[in-house]
C-alpha positions as CSV (number, residue, x, y, z in Angstrom):
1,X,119.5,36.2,59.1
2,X,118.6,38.8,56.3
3,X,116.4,36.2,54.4
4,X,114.4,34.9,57.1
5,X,111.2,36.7,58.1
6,X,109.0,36.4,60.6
7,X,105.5,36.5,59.7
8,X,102.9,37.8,62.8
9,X,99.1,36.5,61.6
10,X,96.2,38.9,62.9
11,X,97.5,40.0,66.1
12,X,94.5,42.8,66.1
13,X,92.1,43.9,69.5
14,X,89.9,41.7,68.6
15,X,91.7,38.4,69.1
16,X,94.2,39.4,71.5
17,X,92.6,41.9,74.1
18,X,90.0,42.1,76.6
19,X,86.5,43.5,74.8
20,X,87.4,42.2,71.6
21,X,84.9,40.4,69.2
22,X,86.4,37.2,69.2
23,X,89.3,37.2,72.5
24,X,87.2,35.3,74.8
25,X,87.1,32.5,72.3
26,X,91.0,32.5,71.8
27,X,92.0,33.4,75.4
28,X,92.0,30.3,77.5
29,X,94.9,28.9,74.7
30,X,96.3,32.1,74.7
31,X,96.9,31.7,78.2
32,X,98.1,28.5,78.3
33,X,100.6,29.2,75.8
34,X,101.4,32.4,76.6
35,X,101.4,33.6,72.8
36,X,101.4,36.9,72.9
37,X,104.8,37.2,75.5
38,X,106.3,35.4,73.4
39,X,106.0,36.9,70.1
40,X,106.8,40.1,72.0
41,X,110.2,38.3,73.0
42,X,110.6,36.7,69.6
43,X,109.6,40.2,67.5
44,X,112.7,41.6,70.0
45,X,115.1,39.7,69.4
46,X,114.6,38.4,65.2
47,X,114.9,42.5,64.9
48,X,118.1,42.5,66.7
49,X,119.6,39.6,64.6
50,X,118.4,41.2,61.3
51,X,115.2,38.9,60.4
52,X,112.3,41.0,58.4
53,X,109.2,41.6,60.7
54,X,105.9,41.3,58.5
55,X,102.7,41.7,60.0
56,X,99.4,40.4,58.0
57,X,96.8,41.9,59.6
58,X,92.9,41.1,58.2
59,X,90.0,43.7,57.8
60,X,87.1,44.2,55.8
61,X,84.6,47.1,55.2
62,X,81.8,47.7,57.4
63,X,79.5,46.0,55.6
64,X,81.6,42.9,54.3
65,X,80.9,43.4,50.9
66,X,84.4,41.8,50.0
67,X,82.6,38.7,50.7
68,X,79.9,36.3,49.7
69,X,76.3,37.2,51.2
70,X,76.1,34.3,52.6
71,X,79.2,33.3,54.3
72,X,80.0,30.4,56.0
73,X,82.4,28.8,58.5
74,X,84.7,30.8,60.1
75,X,84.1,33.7,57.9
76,X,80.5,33.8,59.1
77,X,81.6,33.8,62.7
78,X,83.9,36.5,61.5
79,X,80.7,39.1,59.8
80,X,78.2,37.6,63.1
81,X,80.8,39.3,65.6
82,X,81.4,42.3,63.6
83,X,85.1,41.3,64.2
84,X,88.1,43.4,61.6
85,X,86.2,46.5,60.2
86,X,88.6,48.8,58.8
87,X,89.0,51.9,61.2
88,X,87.7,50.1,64.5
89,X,90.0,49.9,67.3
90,X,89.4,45.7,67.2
91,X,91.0,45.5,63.3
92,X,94.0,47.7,64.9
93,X,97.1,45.7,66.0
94,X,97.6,45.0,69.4
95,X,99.6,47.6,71.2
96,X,102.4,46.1,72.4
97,X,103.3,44.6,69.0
98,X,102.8,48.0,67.2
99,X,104.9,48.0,63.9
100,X,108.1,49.5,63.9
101,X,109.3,51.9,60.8
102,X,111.8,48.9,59.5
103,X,108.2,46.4,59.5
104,X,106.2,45.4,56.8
105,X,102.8,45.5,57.2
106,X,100.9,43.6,54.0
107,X,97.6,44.7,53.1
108,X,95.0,42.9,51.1
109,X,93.9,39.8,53.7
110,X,90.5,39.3,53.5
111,X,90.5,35.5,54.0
112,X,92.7,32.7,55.6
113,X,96.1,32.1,53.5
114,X,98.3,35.6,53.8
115,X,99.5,34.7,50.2
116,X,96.1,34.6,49.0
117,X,94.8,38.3,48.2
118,X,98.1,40.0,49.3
119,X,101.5,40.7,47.7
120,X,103.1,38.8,50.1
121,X,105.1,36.2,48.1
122,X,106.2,39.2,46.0
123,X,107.4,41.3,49.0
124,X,109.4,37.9,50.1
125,X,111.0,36.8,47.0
126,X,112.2,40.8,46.4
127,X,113.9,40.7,49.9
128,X,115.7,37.4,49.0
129,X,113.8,35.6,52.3
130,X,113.7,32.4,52.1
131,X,112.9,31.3,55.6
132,X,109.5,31.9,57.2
133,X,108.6,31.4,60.8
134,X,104.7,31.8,61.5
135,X,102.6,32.8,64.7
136,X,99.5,34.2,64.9
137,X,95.6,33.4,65.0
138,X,94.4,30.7,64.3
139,X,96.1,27.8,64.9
140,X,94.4,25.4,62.8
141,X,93.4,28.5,60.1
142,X,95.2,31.2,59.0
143,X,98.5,30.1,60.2
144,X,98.1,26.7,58.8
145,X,96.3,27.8,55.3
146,X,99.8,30.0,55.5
147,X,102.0,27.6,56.4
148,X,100.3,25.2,53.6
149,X,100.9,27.5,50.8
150,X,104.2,28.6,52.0
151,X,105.3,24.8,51.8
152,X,103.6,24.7,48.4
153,X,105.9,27.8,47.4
154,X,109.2,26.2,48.2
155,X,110.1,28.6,51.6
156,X,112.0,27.0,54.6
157,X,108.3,27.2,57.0
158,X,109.0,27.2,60.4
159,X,105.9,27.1,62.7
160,X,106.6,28.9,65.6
161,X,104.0,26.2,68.4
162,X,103.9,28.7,71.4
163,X,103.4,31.7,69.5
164,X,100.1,30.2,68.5
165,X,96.3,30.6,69.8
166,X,92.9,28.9,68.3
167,X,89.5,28.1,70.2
168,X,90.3,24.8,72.3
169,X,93.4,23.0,73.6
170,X,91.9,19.5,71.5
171,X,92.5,21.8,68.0
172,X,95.7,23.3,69.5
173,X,97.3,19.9,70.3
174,X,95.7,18.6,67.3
175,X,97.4,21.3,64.5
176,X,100.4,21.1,66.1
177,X,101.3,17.5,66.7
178,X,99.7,16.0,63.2
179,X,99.3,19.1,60.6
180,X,102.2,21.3,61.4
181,X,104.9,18.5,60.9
182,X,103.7,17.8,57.6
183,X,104.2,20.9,56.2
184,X,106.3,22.8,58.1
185,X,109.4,22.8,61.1
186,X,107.4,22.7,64.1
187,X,109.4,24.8,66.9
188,X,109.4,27.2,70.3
189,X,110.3,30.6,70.2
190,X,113.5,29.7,72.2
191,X,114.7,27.4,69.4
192,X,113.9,29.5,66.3
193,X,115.5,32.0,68.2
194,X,118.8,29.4,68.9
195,X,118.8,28.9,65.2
196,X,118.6,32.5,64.7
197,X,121.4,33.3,66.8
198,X,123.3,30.5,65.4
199,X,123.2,31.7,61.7
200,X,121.5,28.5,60.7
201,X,118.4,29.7,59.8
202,X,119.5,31.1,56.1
203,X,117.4,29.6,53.6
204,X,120.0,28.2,51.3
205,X,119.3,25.6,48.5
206,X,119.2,22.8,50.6
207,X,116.3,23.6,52.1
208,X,114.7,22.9,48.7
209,X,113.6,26.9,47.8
210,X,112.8,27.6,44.0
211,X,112.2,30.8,42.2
């Protein structure tokens, strides 16, 4: 269980609560899922069996300079909502998944893939993990531009499909019945959590990880 991690994608205010920038877009696949009890229960439980909690949370300055002046796609819908300014209450993690002093917490994001601008493959490969299991916002972005290069990387990715939100149920269905199998091991939270229990997520060579 020690090199396994489960890796929590921008749950911040301002996907997953009332009032923030961009939760009324997310919300009706939030509900359907019921993504956020979920993770709670999963976040529980991987802690109890010994798997690293890392959150990768994304924020930018008030103005956005970290990006181009003229953004586009979902970065522009990102700097029109004013959504993830450092030091607002929406860029804060969402209170009932508040970081515990045993967490990781990566810094850095300031785009889609939490490998890209962070020192997240670094923190994994020092740790010995070798197992990732994703959840987060959104579906069909960040946790699949994560799940892509995580693939790429040689890790054991586990998509966790109920611990998941985007902005429709066609995109939901869509990531998760065609993209997520491609690159990753498409699964509940009950059944990562079976596999968990059971000692059988552990990352060894045959799942095909390389330094």
């Amino acid at each position: 269980m020690s090199s396994t991690a489960l890796v929590l994608i921008e749950y911040q205010n301002d996907f997953t609560s009332e009032g923030g920038a961009l939760h009324e877009a997310v919300k009706p696949v939030m509900q359907s899922t019921g993504m956020l009890g979920h993770t709670v229960a999963t976040v529980k439980r991987a802690r109890e069996l010994g798997a690293t909690i890392i959150f990768s949370p994304i924020s930018f300055t008030p103005d956005y300079h970290e990006l181009s002046s003229k953004p586009y796609g979902i970065l522009k819908g990102v700097v029109d909502t004013k959504a993830f300014r450092k030091g607002t209450w929406g860029a804060e993690i969402v209170d009932v998944l508040k970081p515990e002093e045993q967490d990781i917490v990566i810094e850095g994001k300031r785009g889609l893939d939490a490998f890209a601008s962070t020192n997240l493959d670094f923190i994994l490969r020092a740790r010995g993990i070798t197992t990732l299991a994703l959840s987060g916002f959104l579906t069909n972005c960040c946790v699949e531009s994560t799940m892509r290069t995580g693939y790429e990387k040689g890790y054991d990715v586990i998509t966790l499909t109920d611990c998941t939100a985007t902005v429709s149920e066609e995109e939901q269905r869509l990531a998760i019945e065609k993209n997520y199998p491609m690159f990753s091991r498409p699964m509940t939270h009950d059944a990562f959590l079976a596999e968990l229990q059971g000692g059988a997520a552990t990352g060894d060579a045959s799942h095909g990880y390389k330094r």
